[in-house]
Every structure is written in C-alpha cells, then in structure tokens.
KELUMKE-368044 format. One record per residue (C-alpha): x, y, z. Coordinates in steps of 0.05 Angstrom, whole numbers, padded with zeros to 5 digits, always signed. Example, Ala and Ser with C-alpha at 12.3 -4.5 7.8 and 13.67 -1.06 7.14 Angstrom:
BEGIN
+00246-00090+00156+00273-00021+00143
***
This chain:
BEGIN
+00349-00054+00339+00281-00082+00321+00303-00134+00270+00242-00182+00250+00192-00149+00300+00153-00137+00253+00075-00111+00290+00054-00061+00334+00043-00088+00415-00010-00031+00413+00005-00031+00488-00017-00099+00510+00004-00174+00522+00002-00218+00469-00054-00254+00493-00096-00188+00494-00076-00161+00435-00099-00223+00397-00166-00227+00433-00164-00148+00410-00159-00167+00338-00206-00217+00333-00256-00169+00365-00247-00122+00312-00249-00169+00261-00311-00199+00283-00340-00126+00275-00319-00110+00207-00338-00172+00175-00416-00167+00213-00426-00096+00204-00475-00081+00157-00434-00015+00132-00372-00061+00121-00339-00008+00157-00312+00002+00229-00288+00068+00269-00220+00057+00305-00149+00084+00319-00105+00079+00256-00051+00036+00285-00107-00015+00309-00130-00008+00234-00067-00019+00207-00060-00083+00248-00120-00102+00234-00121-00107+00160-00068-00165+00140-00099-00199+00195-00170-00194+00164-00146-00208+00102-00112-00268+00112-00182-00296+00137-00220-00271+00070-00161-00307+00031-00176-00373+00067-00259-00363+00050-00238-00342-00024-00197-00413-00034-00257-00448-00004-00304-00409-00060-00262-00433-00113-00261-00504-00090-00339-00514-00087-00337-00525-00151-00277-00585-00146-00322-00622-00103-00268-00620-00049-00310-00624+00010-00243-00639+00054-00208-00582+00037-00271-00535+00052-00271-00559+00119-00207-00557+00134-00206-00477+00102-00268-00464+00149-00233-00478+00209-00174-00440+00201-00204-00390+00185-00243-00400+00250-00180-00388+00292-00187-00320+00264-00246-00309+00305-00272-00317+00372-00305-00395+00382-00378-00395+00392-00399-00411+00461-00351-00456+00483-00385-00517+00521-00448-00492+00499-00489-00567+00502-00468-00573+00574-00484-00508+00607-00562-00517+00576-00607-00565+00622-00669-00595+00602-00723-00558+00583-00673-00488+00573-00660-00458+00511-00590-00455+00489-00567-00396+00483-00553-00363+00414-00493-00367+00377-00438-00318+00386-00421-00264+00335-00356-00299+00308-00401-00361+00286-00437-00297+00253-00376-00275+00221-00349-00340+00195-00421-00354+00166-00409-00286+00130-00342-00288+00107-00353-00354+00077-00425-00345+00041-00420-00283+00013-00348-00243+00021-00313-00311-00006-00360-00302-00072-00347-00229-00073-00281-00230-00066-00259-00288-00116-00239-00246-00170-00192-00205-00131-00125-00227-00121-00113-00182-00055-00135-00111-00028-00195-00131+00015-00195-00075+00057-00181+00005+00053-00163+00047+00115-00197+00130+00108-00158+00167+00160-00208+00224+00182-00155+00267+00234-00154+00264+00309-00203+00250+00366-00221+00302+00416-00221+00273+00474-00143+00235+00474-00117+00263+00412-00109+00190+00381-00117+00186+00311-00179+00156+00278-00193+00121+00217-00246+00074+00185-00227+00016+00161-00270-00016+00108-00281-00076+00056-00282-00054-00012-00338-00067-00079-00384-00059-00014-00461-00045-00036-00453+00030-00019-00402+00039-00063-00434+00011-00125-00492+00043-00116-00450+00113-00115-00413+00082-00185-00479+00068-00216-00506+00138-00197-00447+00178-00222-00445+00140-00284-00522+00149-00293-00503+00229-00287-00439+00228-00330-00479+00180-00395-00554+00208-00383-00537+00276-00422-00481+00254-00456-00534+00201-00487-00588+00249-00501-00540+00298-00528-00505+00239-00583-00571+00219-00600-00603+00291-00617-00542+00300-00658-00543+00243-00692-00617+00259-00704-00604+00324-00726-00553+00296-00771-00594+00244-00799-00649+00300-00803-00603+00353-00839-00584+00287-00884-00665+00282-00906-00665+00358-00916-00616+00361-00964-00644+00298-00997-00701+00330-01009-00672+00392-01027-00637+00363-01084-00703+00320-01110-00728+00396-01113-00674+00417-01163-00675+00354-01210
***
C-alpha cells in the first residue's frame, strides 16, 4: 500500500529528481512562449511545484504596497529554493582584472517571477499553469505534453482577435439597423407632414 506517497519518483533519487524540477521550472518561467515541451508525468509534477513558487511572488506583489520590506525578502528567498542558486562562490572564482561571469538562469527566473508573473498573477487565487497533452512521441512512445502559464500575451492577443471578428459585423450590422430604423422613422415623418 502506498499510503501518503503522494509524487511520482519519475525514476530517480530524490536528489535528482529535485535538481530535475527546478530545471524545468527554471525553463517555464524564462521562456518567452511561457510554455515548455515534456513528458506528462514530469508535467504533472511539475505544476504544484511551480505554483507554489508564483504563490510566494504573488504575496510579495501584494505586500509592496504595505511597505513590508521584511516580508519581501524573506518571500524572495524561498521562493529562491525553488530554483537553482546563481553561481555559487561566484566573487571568489573571478581574479583581478576577469570578468565575472554572468548570472545563471534561476537568478533569471526569480527576477521574472517576481517583476512581472507576481503582478500578473495577483488577481488569481490559483490555476497558474495548464498542461495540453498532444499524444505520444515517436521515438520511446512516452507521452508528451506542454505545460504552460496562463493570461500569457499569446493568448490575449487570440481573445482580442476573436472578439474583434465576433463584434466587428455584429456592430456594423446594429448600427445599419438602427439607422435604417431611425431612417424609416424620418420617412414616415415626412410622410405624414404630406397628408396634413
């Protein structure tokens, strides 16, 4: 009986799987799609565990306001633990005269989540992500899907378009009739001022 176990080992050690995770977290949050291409059960792993992260950034966008620097802080870095560190002993691997070499892509992704995801998602009490399954790969058979961050830029751009194409006509349309209306309105008007 499996009682409590409650996530997938995905075939690895511990260790491993949570260096997996982070990975893949990293790649969502700093791709400029908001998507990512993996195995379902990797995505389905992987989306309380991003979540949890935007949750911490969206509790830090609603304190800026407060004034709280403290708690900010404090948000920032747990959230950091959700990501790989940046170049661990970075200061004293650079000599003189070397340039230090850039930041990693979880500083990247922390810098993300908490500038601009946090403010996107702070209206929405959960539901960050969606997983799209799109059927099985060739090569192994395993089953693929994308997971993604939703109210991404791509898909309000596609709202705004089909709304464009659903009110465009229906506009044009209610205003000639209410033209014509307001026309047949004059019409008759006049027609009357004929009789009299």
């Amino acid at each position: 009986m499996r009682h409590l176990k409650a996530h997938r080992k995905l075939g690895r050690t511990t260790e491993h799987r949570i260096s997996m995770l982070r990975n893949l977290a990293t790649s969502l949050i700093n791709s400029r799609e908001d998507r990512i291409v993996t195995t379902l059960p990797k995505a389905k792993e992987l989306r309380p565990f991003v979540e949890r992260a935007i949750t911490l950034s969206r509790r830090a966008a609603s304190l800026e306001g407060n004034g709280s620097e403290a708690a900010g802080v404090h948000l920032r870095r747990q959230a950091a633990s959700f990501f790989h560190a940046g170049n661990y002993r970075r200061a004293l691997t650079t000599r003189r005269g070397q340039t230090p070499a850039p930041r990693t892509a979880g500083v990247a992704a922390l810098r993300r989540l908490f500038d601009e995801l946090g403010k996107r998602f702070q209206d929405r009490p959960g539901g960050y992500t969606r997983i799209i399954k799109m059927g099985r790969r060739s090569g192994d058979g395993a089953e693929l899907a994308i997971i993604e961050l939703v109210d991404n830029p791509r898909e309000k751009e596609a709202l705004e378009a089909a709304r464009k194409r659903t009110k465009g006509p229906a506009k044009k349309k209610g205003a000639e009739t209410k033209a014509g209306a307001a026309g047949s309105k004059k019409e008759e008007e006049s027609d009357s001022e004929k009789k009299f």
